[in-house]
C-alpha positions as a Markdown table, in Angstrom:
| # | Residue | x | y | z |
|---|---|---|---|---|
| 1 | Unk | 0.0 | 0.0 | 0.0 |
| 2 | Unk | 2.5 | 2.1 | 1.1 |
| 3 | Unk | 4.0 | 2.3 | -3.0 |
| 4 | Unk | 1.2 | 3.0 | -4.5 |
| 5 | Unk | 0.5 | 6.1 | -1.9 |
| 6 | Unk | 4.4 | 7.2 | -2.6 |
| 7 | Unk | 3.0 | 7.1 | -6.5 |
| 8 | Unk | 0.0 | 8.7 | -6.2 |
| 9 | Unk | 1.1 | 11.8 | -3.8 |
| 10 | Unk | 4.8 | 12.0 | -5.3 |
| 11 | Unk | 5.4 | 10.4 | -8.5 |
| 12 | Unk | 2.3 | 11.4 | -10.3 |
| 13 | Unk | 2.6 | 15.4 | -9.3 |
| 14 | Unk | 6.2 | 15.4 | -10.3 |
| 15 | Unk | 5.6 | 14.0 | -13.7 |
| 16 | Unk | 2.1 | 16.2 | -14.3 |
| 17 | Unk | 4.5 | 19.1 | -13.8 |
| 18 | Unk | 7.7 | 18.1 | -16.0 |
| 19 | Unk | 4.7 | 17.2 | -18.1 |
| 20 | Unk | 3.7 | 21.1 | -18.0 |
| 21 | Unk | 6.7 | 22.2 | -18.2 |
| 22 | Unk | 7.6 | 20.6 | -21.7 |
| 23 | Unk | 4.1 | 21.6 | -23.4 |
| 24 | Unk | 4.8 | 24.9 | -21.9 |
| 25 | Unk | 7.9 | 25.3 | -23.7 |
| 26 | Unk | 6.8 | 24.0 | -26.5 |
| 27 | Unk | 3.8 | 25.7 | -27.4 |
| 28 | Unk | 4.1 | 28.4 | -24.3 |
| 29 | Unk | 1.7 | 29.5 | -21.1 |
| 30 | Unk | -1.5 | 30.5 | -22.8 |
| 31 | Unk | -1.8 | 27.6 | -25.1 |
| 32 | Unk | -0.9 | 25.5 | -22.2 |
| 33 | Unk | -3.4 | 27.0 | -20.1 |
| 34 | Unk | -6.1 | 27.0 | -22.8 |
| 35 | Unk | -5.6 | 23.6 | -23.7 |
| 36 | Unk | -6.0 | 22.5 | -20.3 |
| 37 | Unk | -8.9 | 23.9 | -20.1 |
| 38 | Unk | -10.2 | 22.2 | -22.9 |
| 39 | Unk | -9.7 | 18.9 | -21.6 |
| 40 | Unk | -11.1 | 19.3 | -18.7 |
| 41 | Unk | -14.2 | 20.9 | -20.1 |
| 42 | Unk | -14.1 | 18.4 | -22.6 |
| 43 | Unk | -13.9 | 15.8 | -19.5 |
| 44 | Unk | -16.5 | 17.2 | -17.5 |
| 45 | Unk | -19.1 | 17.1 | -20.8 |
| 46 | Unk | -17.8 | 13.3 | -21.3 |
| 47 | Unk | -18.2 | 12.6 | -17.8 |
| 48 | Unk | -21.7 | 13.6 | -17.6 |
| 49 | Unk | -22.3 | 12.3 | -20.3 |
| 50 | Unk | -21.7 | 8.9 | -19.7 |
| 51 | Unk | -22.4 | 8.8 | -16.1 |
| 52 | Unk | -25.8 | 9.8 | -16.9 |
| 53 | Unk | -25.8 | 6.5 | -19.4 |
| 54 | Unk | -24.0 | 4.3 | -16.7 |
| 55 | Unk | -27.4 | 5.6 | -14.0 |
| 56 | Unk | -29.6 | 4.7 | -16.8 |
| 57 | Unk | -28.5 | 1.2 | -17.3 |
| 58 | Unk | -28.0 | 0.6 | -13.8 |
| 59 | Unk | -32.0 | 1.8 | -13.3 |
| 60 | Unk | -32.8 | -0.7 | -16.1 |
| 61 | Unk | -30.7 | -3.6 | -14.6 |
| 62 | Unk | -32.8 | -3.1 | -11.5 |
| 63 | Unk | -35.4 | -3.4 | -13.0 |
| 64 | Unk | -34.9 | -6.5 | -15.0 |
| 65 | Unk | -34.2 | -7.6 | -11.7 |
| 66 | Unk | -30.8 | -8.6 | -12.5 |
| 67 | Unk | -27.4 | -7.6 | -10.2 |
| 68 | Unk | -26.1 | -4.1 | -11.5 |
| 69 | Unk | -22.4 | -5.7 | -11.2 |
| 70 | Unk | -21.3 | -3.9 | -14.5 |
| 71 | Unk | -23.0 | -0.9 | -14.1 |
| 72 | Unk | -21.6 | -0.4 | -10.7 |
| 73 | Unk | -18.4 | -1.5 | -11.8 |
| 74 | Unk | -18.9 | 1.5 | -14.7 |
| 75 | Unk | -20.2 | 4.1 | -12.3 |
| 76 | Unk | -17.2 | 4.0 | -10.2 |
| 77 | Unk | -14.8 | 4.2 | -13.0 |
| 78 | Unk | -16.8 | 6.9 | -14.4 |
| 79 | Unk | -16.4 | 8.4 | -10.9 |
| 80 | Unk | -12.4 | 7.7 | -10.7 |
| 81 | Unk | -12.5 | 9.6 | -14.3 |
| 82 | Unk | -14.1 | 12.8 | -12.5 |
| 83 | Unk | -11.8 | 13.1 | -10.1 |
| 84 | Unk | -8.8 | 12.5 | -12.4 |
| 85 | Unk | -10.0 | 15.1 | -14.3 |
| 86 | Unk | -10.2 | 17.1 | -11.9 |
| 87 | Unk | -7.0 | 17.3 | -10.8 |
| 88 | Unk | -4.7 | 19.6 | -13.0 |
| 89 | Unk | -2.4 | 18.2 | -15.6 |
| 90 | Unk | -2.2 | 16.4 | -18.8 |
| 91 | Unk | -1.3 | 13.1 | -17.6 |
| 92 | Unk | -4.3 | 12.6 | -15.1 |
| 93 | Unk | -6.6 | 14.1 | -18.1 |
| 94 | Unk | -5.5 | 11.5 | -20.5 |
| 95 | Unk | -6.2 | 8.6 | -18.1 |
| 96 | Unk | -9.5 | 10.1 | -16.8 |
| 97 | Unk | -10.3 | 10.7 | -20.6 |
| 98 | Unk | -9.8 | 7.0 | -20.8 |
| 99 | Unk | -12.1 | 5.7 | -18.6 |
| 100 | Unk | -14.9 | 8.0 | -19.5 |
| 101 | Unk | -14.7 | 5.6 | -22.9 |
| 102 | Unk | -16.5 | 2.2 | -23.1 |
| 103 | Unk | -13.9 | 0.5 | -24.4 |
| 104 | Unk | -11.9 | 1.3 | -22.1 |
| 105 | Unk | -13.9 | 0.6 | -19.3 |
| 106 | Unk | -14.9 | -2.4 | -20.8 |
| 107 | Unk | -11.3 | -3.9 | -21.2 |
| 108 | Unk | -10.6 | -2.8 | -16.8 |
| 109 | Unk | -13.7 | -4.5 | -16.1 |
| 110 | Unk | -11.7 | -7.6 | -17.9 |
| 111 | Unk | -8.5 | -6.7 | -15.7 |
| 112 | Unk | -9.5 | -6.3 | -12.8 |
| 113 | Unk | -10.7 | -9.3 | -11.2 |
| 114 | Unk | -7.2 | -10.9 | -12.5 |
| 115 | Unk | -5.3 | -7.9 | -10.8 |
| 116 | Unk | -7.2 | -8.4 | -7.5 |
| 117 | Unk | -6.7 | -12.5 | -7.6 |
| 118 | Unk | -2.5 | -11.9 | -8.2 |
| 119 | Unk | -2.5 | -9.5 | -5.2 |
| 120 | Unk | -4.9 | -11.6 | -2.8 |
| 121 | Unk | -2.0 | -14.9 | -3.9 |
| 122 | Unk | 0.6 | -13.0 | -2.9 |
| 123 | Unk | -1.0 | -12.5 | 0.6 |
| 124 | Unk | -1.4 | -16.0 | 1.1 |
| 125 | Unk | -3.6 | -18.1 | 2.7 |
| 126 | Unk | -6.6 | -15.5 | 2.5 |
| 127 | Unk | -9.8 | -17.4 | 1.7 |
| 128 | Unk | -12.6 | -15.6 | 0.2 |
| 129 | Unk | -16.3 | -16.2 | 1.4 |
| 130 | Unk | -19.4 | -16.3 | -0.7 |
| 131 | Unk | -22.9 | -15.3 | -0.6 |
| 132 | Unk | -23.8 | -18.8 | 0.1 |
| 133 | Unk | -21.6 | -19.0 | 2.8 |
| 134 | Unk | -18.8 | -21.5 | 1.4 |
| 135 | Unk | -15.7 | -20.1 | 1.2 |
| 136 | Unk | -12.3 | -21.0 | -1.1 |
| 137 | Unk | -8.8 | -20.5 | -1.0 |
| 138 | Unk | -8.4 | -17.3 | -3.1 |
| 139 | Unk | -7.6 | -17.9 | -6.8 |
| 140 | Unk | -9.1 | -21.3 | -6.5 |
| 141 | Unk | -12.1 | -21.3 | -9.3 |
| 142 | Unk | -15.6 | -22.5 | -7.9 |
| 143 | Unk | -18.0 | -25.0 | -9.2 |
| 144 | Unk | -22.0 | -25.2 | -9.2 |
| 145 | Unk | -24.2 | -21.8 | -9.2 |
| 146 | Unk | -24.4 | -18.6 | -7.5 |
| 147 | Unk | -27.5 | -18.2 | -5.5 |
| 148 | Unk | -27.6 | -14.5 | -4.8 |
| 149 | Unk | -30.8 | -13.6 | -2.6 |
| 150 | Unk | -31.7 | -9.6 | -1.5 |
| 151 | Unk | -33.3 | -9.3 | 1.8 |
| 152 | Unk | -33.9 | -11.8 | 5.0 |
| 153 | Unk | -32.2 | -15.0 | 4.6 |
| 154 | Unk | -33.7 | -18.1 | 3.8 |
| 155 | Unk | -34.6 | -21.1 | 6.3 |
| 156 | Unk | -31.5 | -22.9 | 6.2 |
| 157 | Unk | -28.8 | -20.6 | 5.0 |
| 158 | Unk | -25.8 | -20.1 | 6.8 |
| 159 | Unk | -24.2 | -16.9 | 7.4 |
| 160 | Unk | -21.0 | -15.8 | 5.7 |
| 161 | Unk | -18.1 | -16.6 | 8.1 |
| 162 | Unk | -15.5 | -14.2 | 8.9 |
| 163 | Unk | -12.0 | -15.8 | 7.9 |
| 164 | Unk | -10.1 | -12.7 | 9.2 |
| 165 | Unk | -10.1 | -12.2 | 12.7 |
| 166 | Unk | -8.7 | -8.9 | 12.9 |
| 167 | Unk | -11.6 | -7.1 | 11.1 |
């Protein structure tokens, strides 16, 4: 945890600003400026745009009754976007810019789950616990259907059990 904090508050504000520095020289301070403001108006318009799409399809998962898994998976993505945009600099803009696009989103969706698997196997020994109440080692694949069920439990089910004692 502790790189990716170093990144985030270090790294990333020391790049955006050799970043700003080279388009600045390049193409000077009011073209820098304006072009930044472009991009983030630009964002903000994109952002909107498709977080208003991302409610919309989450509304119309719901009411199909389905899990809004996707949709939530979108929203916060979209969300993630906002904020990158909003934070000054080219480099932040670009990757926000990219996750405001479906394709994008579509192909982290994809990611994800693998990049959450490799980091729970280097832990070790974590187990993860499903709805149903059976648990696996992590990375293990499971078998047999998912019985998801919204409100009070069921005669007979058996409540998730907590693996990790310190929570």
């Amino acid at each position: 945890m502790v790189p990716i904090l170093a990144i985030a508050f270090i790294l990333v504000p020391l790049a955006e600003l050799a970043v700003l520095i080279a388009v600045g020289d390049v193409i000077g301070l009011v073209p820098t400026l304006l072009l930044l403001l472009v991009v983030s108006v630009a964002g903000a318009w994109l952002a909107k745009r498709e977080g208003l799409a991302a409610w919309r399809r989450f509304n119309l998962a719901l009411s199909e009754a389905r899990v809004p898994t996707v949709e939530v998976a979108d929203g916060a993505m979209i969300l993630l976007a906002g904020a990158l945009l909003l934070t000054p600099g080219f480099l932040t803009d670009v990757v926000g810019i990219l996750l405001l696009l479906p394709p994008t989103r579509a192909l982290a969706r994809r990611l994800a789950p693998r990049l959450a698997e490799r980091r729970l196997r280097r832990r070790g020994g974590r187990r993860v616990v499903f709805m149903d109440g059976t648990s696996r080692p992590a990375g293990s694949t499971r078998t047999g259907s998912t019985r998801v069920t919204w409100g009070q439990p069921e005669v007979g089910d058996r409540p998730a059990q907590e693996t990790d004692p310190h929570r």
